[in-house]
Structure formats: structure tokens, C-alpha cells
N, C-alpha and C positions, 0 to 999 in steps of 0.2 A: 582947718589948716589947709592952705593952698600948697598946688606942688611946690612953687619956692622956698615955701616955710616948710615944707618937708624935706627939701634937698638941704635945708641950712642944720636942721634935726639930725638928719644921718651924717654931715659934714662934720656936726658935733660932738656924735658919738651920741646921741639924744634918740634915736630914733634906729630901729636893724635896719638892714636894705631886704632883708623880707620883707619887712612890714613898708617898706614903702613901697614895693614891688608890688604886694597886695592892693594897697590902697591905687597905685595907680591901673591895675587891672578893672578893678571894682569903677574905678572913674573912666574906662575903656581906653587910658591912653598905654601905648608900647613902650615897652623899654629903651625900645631902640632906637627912643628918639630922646630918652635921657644918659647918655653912658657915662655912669656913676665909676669906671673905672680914669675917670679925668679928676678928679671928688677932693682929690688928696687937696692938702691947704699950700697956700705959697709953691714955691720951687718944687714943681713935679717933678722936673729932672734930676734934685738932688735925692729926690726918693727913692725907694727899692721898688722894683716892677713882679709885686707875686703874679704868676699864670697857674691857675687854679682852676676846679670845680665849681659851676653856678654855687653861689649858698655859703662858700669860705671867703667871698668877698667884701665881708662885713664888720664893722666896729666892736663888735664883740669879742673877737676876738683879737685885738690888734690896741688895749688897752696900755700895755706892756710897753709896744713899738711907738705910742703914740707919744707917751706920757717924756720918752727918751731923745725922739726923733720932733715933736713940735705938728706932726701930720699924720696921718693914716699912707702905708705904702700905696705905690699908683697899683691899680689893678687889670690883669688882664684875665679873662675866661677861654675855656675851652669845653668841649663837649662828649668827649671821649678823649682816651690815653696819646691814643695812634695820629688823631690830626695836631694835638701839640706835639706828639714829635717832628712831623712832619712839619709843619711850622718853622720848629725851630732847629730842623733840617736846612730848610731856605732861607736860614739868615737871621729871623728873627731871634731875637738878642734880651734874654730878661733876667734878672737877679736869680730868680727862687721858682721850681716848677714845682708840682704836685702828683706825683706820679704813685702807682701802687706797687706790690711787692713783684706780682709776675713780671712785670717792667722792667726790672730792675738792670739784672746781666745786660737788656737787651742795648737798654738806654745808655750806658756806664758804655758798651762796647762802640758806640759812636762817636766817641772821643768829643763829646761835645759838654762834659761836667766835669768837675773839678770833687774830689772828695772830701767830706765834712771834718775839720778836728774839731771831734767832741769837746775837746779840754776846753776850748775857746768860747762855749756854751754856758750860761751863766744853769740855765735849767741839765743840761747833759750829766752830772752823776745822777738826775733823779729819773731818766728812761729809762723802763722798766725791760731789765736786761735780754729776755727772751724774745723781746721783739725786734733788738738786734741784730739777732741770729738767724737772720734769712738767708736763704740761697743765692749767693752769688751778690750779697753787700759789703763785705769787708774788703778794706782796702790797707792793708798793713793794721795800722791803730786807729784809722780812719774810717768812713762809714758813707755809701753813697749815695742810701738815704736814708737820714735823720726817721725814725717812725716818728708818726704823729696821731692818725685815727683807724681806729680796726672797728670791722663790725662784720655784719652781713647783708648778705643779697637774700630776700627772700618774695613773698609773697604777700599786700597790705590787701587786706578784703574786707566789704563791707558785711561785717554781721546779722544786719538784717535783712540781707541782700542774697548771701549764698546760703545754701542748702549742704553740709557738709553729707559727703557719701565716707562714712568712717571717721580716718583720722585727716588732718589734715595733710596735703601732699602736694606736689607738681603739678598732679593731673589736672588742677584745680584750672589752669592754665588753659588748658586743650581741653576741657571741658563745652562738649557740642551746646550743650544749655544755654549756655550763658556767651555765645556765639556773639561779635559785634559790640560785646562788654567787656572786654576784656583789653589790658593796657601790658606794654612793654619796655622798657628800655632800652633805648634804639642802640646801644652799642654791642657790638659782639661780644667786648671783653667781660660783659657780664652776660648774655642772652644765649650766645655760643654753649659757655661753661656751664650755665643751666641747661640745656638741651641735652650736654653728655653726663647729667645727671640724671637725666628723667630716658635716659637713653641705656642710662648701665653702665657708660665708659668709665673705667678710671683713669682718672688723670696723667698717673703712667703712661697712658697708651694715647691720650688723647690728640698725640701727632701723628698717626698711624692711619694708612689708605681706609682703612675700613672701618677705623673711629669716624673718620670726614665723612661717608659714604652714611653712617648708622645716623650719624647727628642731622645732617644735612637731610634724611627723611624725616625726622622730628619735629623741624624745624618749618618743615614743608606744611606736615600735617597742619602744626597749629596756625601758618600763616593767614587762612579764611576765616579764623575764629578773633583775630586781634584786631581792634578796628585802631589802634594808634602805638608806634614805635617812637618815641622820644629820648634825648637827654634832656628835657627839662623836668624836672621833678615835678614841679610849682602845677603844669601842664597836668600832670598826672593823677596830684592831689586835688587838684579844681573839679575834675572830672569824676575821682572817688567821691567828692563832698557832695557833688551835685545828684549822682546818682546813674550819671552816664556810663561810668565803667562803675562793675561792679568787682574786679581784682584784679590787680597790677604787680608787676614786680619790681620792686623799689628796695631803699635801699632803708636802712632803721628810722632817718630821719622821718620819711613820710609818712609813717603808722603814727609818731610819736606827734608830729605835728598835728593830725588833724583828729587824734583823740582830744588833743590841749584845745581843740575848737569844739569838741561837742560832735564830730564823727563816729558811729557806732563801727570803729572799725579795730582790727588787729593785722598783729603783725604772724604770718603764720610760723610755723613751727613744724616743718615737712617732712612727713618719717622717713626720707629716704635722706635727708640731711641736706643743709642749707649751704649757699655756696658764701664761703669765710674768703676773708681780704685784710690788708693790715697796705695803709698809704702812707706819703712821708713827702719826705722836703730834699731835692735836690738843688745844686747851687752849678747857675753855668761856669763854663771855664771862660767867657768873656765880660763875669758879673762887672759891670761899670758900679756897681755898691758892695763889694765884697763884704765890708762891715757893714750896711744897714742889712745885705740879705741872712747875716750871723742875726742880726735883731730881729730878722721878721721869723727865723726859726724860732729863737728864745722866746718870744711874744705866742708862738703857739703852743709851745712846749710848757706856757704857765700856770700853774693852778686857776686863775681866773678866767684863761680860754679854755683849762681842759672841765671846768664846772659846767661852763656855756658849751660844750660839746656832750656830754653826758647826758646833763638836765633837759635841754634844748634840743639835741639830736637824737639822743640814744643812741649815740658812737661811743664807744671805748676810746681814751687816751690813753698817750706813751707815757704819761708822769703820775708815777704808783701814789704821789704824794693828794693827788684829786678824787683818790677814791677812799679817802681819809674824810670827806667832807658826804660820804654816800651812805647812807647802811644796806645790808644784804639783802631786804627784801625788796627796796628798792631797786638795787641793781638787777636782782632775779626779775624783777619785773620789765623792765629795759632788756633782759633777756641778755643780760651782763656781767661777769663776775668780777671781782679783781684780782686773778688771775688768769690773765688774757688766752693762758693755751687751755683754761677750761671750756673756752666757745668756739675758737679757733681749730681745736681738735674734735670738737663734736659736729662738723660740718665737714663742707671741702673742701682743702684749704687751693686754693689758685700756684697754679707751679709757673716757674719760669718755660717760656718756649724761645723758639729761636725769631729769628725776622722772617725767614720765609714762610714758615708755621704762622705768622699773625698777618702778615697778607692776604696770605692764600685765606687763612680763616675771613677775614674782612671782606675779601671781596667776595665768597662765597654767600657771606649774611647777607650781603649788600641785594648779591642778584634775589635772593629766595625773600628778603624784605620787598622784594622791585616785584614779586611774584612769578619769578622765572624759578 
């Protein structure tokens, strides 16, 4: 099958955009000279514009939107939390973002979204109530962001590759051994938060002069040991399959991905506890699709995208009614319950900060990434 017959595959919902992303790697051509976020059929304009994480741009989960709408919504990407705010700070203008829980307050105080009525949600009585209840989401009976995927930040290592000293842990990271093997995720809003964990902060504190000062040594330490900071996943997982990096910190998807390939790898399970997240669906307050960006929520919130996010990613979904279709030791093995404050509370959970708190943090990662 040629690339065109593969763009008409994924057009069709016939093909993931993993998997084509794959195969055009494998064939050495870039993405970035096919942008599948144009992909939608007929009138793009009349479509919803979702801004998302690499990976949620894809026909699987958009079955829902499709079947109601005649197209897949248009898509745009981003690569961390803070340059799609930022972004859509300077104007740019989309239906539906993807933002996480720490987010939330910070996002909602920029007057730049509108808040969700659940009622209007064909899937909304079936989000699983307690994920609701984050800090700084309610808005009267309204909600600022719809949840949609929870999981973890942890650790994907190859098996036959590391040498465990005990149990497994952070150190696994800063490990002088395996120097030059070792992978990151280039954003703060995960790399940060794991640092004042393998640092001792609690989150409590973690906007405090001498949290910044503890982390920012940590962070230092491990910077000679990491030969690559990324938000591309795909990037990450290529490089664990190959045998170039030997552990990365990702996010559940890429453990589960490249065991489905035949990767002797895991997902670790770090005794000092794994850093927890719970993301969702915000809607601007200039959505030009007000009703399609309601359907690209309902579309994610359906038992048939929260299978394909479960099965497929090893995320947790917000519709209690998809882990009907799982049994326990499945889930246990996804490292999963169905109930989401049993993982969520056995980790860290990500607290809201303010805006000066996630600059100052960003630009701090940026310089000690830059090697300053």
C-alpha cells in the first residue's frame, strides 16, 4: 500500500494515524510533510478544530463524531500544556483543547473558555463522578474540563536491558550506568514534577524558593545522563525498541504499545510512587462549532473510544460504563482499576499552580535542558 492509499485508509477510519505514522517512518518519510491534521473529508471549515496531544489525533476515537458529523474533526497538535496556551493566548482560535488537571484554575483564569453543561452531553451522566471533583473545575453546575484520560507518568524500561538495584524507582533515571541511555520527556509539566519527587518535595511546597533550588539540583545531576528530551512519544518508543535508550519516562501508552510489538519492556512501578494526572476537554469561548465541539466531547467520552484508550493505551477513561467491557486482572495489569482514585491516590497526584509558578518553572527546565 502506497502513501496515498494509506492517507485514503486513515481518511476512512480504515487505518490509525499510528500506524500510518509508523509505516511512514519505516519508509523514512516525515510527518511534516504529510499534515493529516487537513485529513477531515469535505468542508473542513464546517468541522470542529480539536488541539490535542500527538496520539489523540486519530480515527479511533472519533467514530462517534464521525458517524453524526459525515468527517473526522480538523486537527491540531501541540507538544506540551503551556505552548497551547500560549498559542491560544495569541489569537489562535479552536473548538476543543486538551489540557490536564494542574491546568485547569490556571487556564479557566484567562478568560479565554467557556464552561462545559454536562446536561447537554449525550455520554455526561456516565463520567465517573470523582473525576469531576478536581480543584478549581466547577463552575456553578458546569465543568471546565470535561475529564476524559487519567493515568500515569512513570518509568518504560527495557527488561533485558536494565539491571534492577532492588525495587524498582526514579533512580533508575539518574542512573550513572546506563549514562547516554536514558530518555525524557521534554516537558516540565511532567520532568519538573518527577524531579520533586525523586527530590522529596511535596507538592504542597513545591512553589517554595527552596523546592526550586532542591529540584533544579536534580535535575542538573541527571542532565549528562539523558541523551534525549522529547514530546514525541513515537521518538521515544523507537529508540526503547531499538535498544538505544534503555529507559524513558513516558507516559502508560508507550510501555503498552511496544510490549503489543514484542518489546521486552515494562512499565515501572516506583517505590517512591509515580506521578498521577487526569486530562480533559476544554471548549473556547470563541468555538466557531459550539455544537460539533459538544460532539467531539461525546465522541471521546464513548464507550467505543474509552475501549480504544484502555485496550490501546493503558489510559483510564472518565465513562465507568468501559470498564464493564474489562475484567480485573486485566486492568491490574494496565496497572488500572475501575476505580480511578485507587491509582490516582497511590501516586502524586499534580496540584494546580499559579502562572508565575509554571513560567518561572519552564523556563528554569528550559535553561538546565540547554545545560546551563
Amino acid at each position: 500500500m502506497d502513501v496515498l492509499d494509506q492517507l485514503g485508509a486513515v481518511k476512512e477510519g480504515k487505518m490509525s494515524r499510528r500506524a500510518f505514522t509508523r509505516s511512514l517512518m519505516a519508509a523514512g518519510v516525515g510527518m511534516a510533510t504529510v499534515p493529516l491534521s487537513k485529513m477531515a473529508h469535505a468542508s473542513d471549515g464546517d468541522q470542529a478544530t480539536y488541539f490535542t496531544w500527538g496520539g489523540y489525533d486519530i480515527p479511533e476515537l472519533f467514530g462517534e463524531y464521525q458517524t453524526k458529523n459525515g468527517a473526522l474533526p480538523n486537527f491540531a497538535i501541540f507538544g506540551a500544556s503551556e505552548e497551547a496556551l500560549t498559542k491560544m493566548r495569541g489569537g489562535f482560535v479552536v473548538d476543543v483543547s486538551h489540557p490536564c488537571n494542574q491546568a485547569v484554575p490556571r487556564w479557566a483564569a484567562t478568560g479565554l473558555f467557556q464552561s462545559v453543561d454536562v446536561s447537554r452531553l449525550a455520554h455526561g451522566a456516565d463520567i465517573i463522578p470523582e473525576l469531576t471533583q478536581l480543584e478549581g473545575n466547577q463552575d456553578g453546575d458546569n465543568l471546565w474540563m470535561v475529564p476524559f484520560d487519567w493515568g500515569s507518568t512513570s518509568i518504560t524500561y527495557r527488561t533485558d536491558l536494565v539491571e534492577l538495584d532492588g525495587e524498582e524507582s526514579w533512580d533508575m533515571l539518574w542512573d550513572e550506568r546506563y549514562s547516554g541511555r536514558l530518555g525524557s520527556l521534554g516537558a516540565g509539566a511532567d520532568a519538573w514534577w518527577v524531579g520533586a519527587i525523586k527530590a522529596g518535595i511535596s507538592f504542597d511546597n513545591i512553589d517554595s524558593d527552596e523546592a526550586f533550588e532542591k529540584i533544579a539540583e536534580i535535575m542538573r545531576a541527571q542532565r549528562p545522563h539523558i541523551r534525549v528530551y522529547t514530546d514525541d512519544t513515537t521518538s521515544l518508543e523507537q529508540a526503547l525498541a531499538s535498544g538505544e535508550l534503555v529507559a524513558a519516562m513516558t507516559w502508560n501508552s508507550s510501555a503498552v504499545t511496544l510490549a503489543a510489538e514484542g518489546v521486552p519492556v515494562k512499565f515501572a512501578n516506583p517505590k517512591e510512587g509515580a506521578l498521577t494526572w487526569v486530562c480533559g476537554l476544554m471548549i473556547h469561548k470563541d468555538a466557531p462549532n459550539v455544537d460539533r465541539a459538544y460532539d467531539v466531547i461525546d465522541s471521546l467520552l464513548s464507550v467505543e473510544s474509552g475501549k480504544f484508550m484502555v485496550n490501546d493505551y493503558g489510559y483510564g477513561h472518565s465513562n465507568k460504563n468501559t470498564f464493564d467491557h474489562f475484567d480485573e486482572e486485566t486492568l491490574v495489569g494496565l496497572g488500572l482499576s475501575k476505580n480511578p482514585t485507587d491509582i490516582l491516590g497511590s501516586g502524586h497526584f499534580q496540584k494546580p499552580q499559579t502562572q508565575e509558578w509554571e513560567s518561572k518553572m519552564n523556563a528554569l527546565f528550559e535553561q538546565i535542558k540547554a545545560g546551563f
